[in-house]
Residue frames relative to the residue before (quaternion, step in Angstrom):
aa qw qx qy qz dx dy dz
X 1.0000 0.0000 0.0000 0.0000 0.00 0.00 0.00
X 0.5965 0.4580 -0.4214 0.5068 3.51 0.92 -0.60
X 0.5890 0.5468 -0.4184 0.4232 3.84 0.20 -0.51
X 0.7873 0.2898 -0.3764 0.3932 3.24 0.27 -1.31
X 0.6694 0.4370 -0.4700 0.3742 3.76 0.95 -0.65
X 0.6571 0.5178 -0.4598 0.2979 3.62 0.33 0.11
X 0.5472 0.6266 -0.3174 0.4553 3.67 1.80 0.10
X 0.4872 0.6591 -0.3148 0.4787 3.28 1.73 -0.41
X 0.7366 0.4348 -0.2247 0.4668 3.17 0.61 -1.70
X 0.5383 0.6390 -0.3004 0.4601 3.46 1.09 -0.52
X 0.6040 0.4546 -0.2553 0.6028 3.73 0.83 -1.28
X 0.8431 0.3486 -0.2556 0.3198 3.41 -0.10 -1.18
X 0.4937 0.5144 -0.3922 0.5812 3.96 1.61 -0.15
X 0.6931 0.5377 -0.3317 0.3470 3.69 0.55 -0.33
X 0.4196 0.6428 -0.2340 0.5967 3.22 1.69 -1.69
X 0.9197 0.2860 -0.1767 0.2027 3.54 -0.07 -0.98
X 0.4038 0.7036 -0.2226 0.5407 2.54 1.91 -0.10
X 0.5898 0.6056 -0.1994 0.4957 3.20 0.89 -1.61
X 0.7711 0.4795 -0.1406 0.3947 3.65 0.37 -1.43
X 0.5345 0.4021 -0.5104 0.5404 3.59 1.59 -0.50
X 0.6759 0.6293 -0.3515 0.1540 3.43 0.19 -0.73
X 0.4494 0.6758 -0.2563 0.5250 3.14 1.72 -1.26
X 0.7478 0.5680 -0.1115 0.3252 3.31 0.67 -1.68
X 0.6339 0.5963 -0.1608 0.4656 2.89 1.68 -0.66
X 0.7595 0.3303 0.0008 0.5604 2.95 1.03 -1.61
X 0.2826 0.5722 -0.5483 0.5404 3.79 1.01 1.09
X 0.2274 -0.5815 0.7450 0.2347 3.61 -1.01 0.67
X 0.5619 -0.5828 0.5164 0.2791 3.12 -1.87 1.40
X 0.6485 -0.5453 0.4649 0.2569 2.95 -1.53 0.44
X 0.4730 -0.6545 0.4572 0.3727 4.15 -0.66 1.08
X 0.3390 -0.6825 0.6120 0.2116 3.62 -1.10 0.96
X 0.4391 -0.6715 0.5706 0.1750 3.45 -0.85 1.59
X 0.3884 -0.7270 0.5437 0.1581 3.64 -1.16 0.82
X 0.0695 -0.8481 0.4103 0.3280 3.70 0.14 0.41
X 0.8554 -0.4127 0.1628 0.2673 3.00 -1.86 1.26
X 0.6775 0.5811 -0.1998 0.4043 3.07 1.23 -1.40
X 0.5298 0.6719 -0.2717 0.4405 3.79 1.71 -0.55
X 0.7334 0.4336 -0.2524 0.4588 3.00 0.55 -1.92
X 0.6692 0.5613 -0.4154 0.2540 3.79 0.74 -1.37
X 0.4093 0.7446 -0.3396 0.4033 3.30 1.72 -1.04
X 0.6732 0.3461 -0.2168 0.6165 3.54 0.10 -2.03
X 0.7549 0.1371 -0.5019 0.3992 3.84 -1.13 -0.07
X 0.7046 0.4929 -0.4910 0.1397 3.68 -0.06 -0.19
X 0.5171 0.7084 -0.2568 0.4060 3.22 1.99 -0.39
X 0.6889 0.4988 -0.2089 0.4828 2.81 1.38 -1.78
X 0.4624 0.6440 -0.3621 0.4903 4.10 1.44 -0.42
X 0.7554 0.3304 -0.2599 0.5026 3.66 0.56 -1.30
X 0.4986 0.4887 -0.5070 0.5055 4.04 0.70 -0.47
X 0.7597 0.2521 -0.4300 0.4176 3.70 -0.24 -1.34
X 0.5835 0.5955 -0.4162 0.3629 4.02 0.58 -0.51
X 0.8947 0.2428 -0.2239 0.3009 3.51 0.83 -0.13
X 0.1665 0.7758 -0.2546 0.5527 2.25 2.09 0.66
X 0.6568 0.3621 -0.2223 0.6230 3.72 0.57 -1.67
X 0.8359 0.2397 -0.4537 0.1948 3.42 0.18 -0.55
X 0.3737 0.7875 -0.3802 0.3093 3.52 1.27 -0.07
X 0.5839 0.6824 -0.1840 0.3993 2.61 1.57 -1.58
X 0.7707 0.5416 -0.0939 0.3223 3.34 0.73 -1.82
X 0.5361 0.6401 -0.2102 0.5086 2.91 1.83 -1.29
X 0.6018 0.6257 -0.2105 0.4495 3.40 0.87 -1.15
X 0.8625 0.1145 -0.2073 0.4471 3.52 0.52 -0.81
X 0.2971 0.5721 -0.6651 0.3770 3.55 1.52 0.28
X 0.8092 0.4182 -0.2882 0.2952 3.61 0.19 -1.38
X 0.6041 0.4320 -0.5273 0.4128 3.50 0.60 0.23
X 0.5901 0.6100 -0.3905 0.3566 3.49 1.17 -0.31
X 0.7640 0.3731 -0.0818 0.5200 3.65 0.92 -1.50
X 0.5925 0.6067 -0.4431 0.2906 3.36 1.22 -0.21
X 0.6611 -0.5574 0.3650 0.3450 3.83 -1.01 0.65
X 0.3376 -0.8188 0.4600 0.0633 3.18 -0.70 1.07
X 0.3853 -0.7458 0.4638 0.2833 3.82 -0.03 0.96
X 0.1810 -0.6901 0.6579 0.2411 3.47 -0.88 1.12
X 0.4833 -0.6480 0.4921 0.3229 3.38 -1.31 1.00
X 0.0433 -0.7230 0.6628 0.1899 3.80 -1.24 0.40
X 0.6412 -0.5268 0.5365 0.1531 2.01 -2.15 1.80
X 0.5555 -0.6296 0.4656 0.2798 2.78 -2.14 0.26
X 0.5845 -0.5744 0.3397 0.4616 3.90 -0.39 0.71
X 0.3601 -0.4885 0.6048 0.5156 4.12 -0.42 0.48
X 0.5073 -0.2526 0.8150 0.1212 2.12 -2.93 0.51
X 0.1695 -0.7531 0.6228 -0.1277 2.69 -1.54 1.35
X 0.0323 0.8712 -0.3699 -0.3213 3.48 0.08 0.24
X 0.0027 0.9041 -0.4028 -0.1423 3.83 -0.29 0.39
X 0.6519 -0.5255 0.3226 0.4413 3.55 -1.49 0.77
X 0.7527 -0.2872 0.5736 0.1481 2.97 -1.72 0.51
X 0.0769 -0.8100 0.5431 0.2074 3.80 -0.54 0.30
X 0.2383 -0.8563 0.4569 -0.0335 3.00 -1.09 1.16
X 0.5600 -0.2696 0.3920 0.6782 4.01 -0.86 -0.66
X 0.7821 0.4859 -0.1292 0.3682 3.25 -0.19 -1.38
X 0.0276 -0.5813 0.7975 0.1592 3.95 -1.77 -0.10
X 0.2658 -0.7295 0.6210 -0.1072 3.07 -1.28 1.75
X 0.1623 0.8097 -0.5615 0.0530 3.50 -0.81 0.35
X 0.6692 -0.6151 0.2792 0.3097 3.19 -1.26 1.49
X 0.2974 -0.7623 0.4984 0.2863 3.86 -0.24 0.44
X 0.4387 -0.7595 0.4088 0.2520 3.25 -0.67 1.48
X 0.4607 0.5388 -0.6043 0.3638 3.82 0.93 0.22
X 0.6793 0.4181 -0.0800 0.5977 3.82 0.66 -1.21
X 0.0279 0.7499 -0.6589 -0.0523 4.07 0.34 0.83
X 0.7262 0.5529 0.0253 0.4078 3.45 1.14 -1.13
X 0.2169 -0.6566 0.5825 0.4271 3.86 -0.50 0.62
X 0.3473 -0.6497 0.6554 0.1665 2.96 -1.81 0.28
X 0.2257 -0.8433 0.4771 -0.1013 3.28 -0.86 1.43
X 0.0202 0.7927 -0.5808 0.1838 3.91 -0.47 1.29
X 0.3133 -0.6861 0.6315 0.1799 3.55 -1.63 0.61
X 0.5035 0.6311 -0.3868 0.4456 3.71 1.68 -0.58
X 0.3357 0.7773 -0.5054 -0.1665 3.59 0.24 -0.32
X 0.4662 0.7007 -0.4956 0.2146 3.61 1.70 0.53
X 0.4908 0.6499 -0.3168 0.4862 2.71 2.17 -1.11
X 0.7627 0.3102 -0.2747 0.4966 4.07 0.16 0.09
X 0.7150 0.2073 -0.4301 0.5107 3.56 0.47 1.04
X 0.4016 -0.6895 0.5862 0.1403 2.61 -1.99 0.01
X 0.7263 0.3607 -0.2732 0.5175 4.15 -1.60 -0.02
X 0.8422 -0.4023 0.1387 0.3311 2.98 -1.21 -0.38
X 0.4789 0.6732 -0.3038 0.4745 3.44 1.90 0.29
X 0.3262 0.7434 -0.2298 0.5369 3.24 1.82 -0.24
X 0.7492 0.1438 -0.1545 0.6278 3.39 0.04 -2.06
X 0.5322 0.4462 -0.6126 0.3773 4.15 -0.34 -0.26
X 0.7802 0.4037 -0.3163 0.3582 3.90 0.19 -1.40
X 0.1292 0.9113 -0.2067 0.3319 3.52 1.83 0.34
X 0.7577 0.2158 0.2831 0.5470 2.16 -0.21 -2.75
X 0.8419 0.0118 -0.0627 0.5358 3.55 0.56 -0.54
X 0.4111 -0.7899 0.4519 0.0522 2.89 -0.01 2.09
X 0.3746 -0.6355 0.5753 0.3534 3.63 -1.40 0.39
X 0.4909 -0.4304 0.6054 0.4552 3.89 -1.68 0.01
X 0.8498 -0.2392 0.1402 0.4484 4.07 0.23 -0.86
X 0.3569 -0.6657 0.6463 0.1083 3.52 -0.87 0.96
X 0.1130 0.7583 -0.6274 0.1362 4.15 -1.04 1.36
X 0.0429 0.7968 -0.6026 0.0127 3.20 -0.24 1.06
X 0.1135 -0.6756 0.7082 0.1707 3.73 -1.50 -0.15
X 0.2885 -0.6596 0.6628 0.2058 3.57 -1.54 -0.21
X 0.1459 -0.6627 0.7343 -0.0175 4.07 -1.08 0.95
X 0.0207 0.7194 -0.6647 -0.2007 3.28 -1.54 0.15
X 0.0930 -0.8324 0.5367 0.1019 3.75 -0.63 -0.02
X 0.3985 -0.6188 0.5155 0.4388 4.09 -0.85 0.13
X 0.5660 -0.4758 0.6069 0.2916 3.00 -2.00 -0.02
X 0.5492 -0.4599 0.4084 0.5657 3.65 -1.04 -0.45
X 0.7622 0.4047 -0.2856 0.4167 3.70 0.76 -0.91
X 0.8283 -0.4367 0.0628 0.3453 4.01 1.50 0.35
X 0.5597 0.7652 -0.1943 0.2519 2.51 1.88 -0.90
X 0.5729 -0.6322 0.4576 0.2506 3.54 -0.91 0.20
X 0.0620 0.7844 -0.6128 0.0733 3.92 0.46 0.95
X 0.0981 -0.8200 0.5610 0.0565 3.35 -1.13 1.53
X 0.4853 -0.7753 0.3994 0.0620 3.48 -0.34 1.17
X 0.1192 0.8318 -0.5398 -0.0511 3.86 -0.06 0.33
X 0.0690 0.7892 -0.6102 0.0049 3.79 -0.57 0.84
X 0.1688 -0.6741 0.7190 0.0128 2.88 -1.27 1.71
X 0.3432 -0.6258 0.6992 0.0410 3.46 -1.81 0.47
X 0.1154 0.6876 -0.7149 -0.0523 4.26 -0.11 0.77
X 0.1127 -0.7627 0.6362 0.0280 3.25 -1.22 0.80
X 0.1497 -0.8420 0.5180 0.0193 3.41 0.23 1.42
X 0.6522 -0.5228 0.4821 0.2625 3.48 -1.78 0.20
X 0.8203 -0.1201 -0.1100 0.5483 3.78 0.55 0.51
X 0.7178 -0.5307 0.3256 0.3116 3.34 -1.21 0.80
X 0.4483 0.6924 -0.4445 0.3493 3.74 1.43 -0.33
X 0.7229 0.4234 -0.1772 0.5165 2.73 0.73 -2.63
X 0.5216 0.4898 -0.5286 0.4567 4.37 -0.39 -0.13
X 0.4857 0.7185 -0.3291 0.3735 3.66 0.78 -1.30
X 0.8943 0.2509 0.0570 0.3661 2.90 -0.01 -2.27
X 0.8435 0.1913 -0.3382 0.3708 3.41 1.28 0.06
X 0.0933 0.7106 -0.5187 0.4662 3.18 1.73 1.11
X 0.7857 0.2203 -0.1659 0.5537 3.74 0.35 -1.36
X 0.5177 0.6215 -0.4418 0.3880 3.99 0.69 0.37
X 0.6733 0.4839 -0.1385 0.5416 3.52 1.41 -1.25
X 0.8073 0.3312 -0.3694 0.3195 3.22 1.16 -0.45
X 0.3447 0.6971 -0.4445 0.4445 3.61 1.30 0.41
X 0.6675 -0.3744 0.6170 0.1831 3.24 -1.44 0.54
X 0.9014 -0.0783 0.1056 0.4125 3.49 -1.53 1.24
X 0.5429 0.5420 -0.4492 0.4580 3.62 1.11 0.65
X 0.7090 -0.5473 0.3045 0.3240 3.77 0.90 0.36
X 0.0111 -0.8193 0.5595 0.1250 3.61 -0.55 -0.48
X 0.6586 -0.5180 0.3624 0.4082 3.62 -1.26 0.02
X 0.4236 -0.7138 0.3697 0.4175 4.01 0.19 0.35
X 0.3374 -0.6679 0.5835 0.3155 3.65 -1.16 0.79
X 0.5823 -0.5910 0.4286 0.3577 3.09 -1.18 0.46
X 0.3568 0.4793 -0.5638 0.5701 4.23 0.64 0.86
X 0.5665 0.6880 -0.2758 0.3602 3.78 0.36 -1.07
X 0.9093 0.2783 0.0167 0.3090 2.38 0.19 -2.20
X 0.3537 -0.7306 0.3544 0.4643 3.23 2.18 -0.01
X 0.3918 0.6430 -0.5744 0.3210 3.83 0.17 1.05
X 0.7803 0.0174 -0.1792 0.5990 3.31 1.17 -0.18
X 0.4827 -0.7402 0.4583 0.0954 3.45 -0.84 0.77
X 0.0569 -0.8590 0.5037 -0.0721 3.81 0.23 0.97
X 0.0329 -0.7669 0.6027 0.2180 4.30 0.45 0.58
X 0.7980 0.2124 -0.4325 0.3621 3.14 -1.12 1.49
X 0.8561 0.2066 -0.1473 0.4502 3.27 1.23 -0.06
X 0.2991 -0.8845 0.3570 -0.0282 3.65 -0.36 1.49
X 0.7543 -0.1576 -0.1624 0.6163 3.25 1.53 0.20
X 0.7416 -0.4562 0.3973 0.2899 3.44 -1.47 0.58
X 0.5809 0.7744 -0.1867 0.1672 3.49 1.02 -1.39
X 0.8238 0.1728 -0.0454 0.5380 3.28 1.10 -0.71
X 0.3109 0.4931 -0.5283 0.6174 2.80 1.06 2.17
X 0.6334 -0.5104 0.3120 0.4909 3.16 -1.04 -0.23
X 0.4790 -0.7221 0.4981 0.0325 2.86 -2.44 0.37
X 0.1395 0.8652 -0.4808 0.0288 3.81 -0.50 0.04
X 0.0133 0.7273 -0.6857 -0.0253 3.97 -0.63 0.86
X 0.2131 -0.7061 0.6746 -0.0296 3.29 -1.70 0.70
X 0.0381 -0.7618 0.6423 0.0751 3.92 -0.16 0.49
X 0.0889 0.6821 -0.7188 0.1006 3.66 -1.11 1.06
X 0.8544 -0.1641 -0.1110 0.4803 3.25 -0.65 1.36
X 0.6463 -0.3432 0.2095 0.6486 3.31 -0.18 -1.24
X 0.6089 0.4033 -0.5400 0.4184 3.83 0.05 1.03
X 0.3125 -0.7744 0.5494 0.0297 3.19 -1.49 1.45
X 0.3292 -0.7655 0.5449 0.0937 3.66 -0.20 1.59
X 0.0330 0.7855 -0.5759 0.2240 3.49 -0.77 1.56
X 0.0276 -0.7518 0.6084 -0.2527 3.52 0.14 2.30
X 0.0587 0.6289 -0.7687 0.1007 3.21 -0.93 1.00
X 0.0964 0.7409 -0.6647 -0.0084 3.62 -1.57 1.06
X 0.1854 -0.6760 0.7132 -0.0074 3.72 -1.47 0.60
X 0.3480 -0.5035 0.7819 0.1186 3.15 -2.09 0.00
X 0.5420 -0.3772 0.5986 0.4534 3.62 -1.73 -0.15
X 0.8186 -0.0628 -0.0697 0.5666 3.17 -0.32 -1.04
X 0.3677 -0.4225 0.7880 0.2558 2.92 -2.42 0.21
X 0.4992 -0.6561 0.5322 0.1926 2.81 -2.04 0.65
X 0.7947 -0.2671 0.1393 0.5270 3.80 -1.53 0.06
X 0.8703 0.2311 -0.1880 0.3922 3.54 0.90 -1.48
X 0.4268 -0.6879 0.4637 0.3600 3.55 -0.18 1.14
X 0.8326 0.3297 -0.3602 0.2615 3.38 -0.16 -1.40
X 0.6914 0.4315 -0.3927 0.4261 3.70 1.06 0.11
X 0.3270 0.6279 -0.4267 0.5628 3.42 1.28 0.56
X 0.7009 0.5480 -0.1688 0.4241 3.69 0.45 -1.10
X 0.6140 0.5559 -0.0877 0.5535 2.81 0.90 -1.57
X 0.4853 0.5632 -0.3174 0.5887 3.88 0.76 -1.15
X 0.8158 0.3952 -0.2233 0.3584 3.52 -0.18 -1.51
X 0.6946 0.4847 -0.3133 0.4294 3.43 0.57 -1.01
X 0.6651 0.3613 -0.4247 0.4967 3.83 0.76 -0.52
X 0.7645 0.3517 -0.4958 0.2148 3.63 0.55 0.02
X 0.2605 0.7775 -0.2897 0.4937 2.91 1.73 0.24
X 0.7401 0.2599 -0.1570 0.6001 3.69 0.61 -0.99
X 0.6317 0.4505 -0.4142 0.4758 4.02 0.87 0.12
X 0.6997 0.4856 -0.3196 0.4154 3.54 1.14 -0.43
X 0.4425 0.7033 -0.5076 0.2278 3.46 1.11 0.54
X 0.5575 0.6498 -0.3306 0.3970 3.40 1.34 -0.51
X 0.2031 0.7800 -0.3945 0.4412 3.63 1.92 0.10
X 0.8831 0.3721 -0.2097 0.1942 2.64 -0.37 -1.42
X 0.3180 0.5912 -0.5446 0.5028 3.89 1.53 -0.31
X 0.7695 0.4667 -0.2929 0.3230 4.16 0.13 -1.04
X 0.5580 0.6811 -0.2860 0.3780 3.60 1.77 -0.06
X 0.7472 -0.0216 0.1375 0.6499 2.75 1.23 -2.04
């Protein structure tokens, strides 16, 4: 009897044994999420994507209504004279340079027959007047001869500047502007200037001259030599 009762306890330590194992090797049961969780998680994730769209929207209302930069321009270019003794200004008879290939047809003497034989490429003149110190009106004529090779500019650069050898008419001279008392530019003052092959040719005057000629003249020739800076306004 002892034997058999010790085969029992034996069976029944095994049995139980057995049963932790089972117990073990059962996959746990899935924990159930309550309802009240999940509704949580989608209502959050509902308000993120919800403010989201509206960021979104917000975003392009404002690229729509937002103020558009006008672009600024750049300020014109202007080009201005040079300061000088003098203040020149474009005479409103001549608003414009005036521009020719004839330039024999616009002189005279023996500068005439050279501009002949050796023709210019283009003849641009302009007119300026300015005041004297004592008021007067001093009208200014600047002509440009642009010749065809640095030779011919040469030779009548040093033609114009001689005595009684002619000159290119100013434009009083040449009757383009009309001055009542005064018919040609010439006997005022003078000034030539050779830069490459163009030959700078200023002659100014007044109606009248005063008591002392040679300081009249004089007068002329310095505005003459201030009105080269003109000529940037020609060509």
């Amino acid at each position: 009897m002892p034997a058999s009762n010790g085969g029992g306890a034996t069976a029944r330590m095994r049995r139980s044994e057995i049963g932790q194992l089972d117990s073990l090797l059962e996959p746990a049961p899935e924990r159930e999420v309550p309802v009240k969780s999940r509704t949580d998680r989608r209502g959050v994730l509902l308000k993120g994507a919800g403010l989201l769209g509206v960021a979104v929207v917000s975003g392009l209302i404002w690229l729509v209504v937002m103020p558009k930069e006008t672009p600024v321009s750049p300020p014109p270019t202007t080009t201005a004279t040079a300061a000088g003794e003098f203040t020149f200004a474009r005479s409103p008879d001549v608003p414009e340079a005036l521009k020719d290939s004839q330039c024999a047809s616009h002189a005279y003497g023996e500068t005439k027959t050279f501009l002949t034989s050796t023709p210019c490429q283009q003849l641009t003149r302009g007119l300026f007047t300015t005041t004297t110190p004592d008021g007067q009106t001093v009208y200014t004529s600047v002509s440009v001869v642009r010749m065809k090779t640095l030779a011919d500019a040469t030779q009548l650069k040093e033609l114009t500047s001689r005595d009684g050898t002619g000159n290119v008419n100013d434009l009083v001279k040449d009757g383009a502007v009309q001055v009542p008392g005064l018919r040609s530019l010439g006997t005022g003052g003078f000034a030539a200037r050779q830069q490459d092959r163009d030959v700078i040719i200023i002659e100014s005057d007044t109606v009248r001259h005063g008591a002392d000629e040679a300081a009249h003249i004089a007068l002329m020739k310095k505005v003459s030599q201030d009105a080269f800076r003109l000529v940037d306004e020609l060509v």
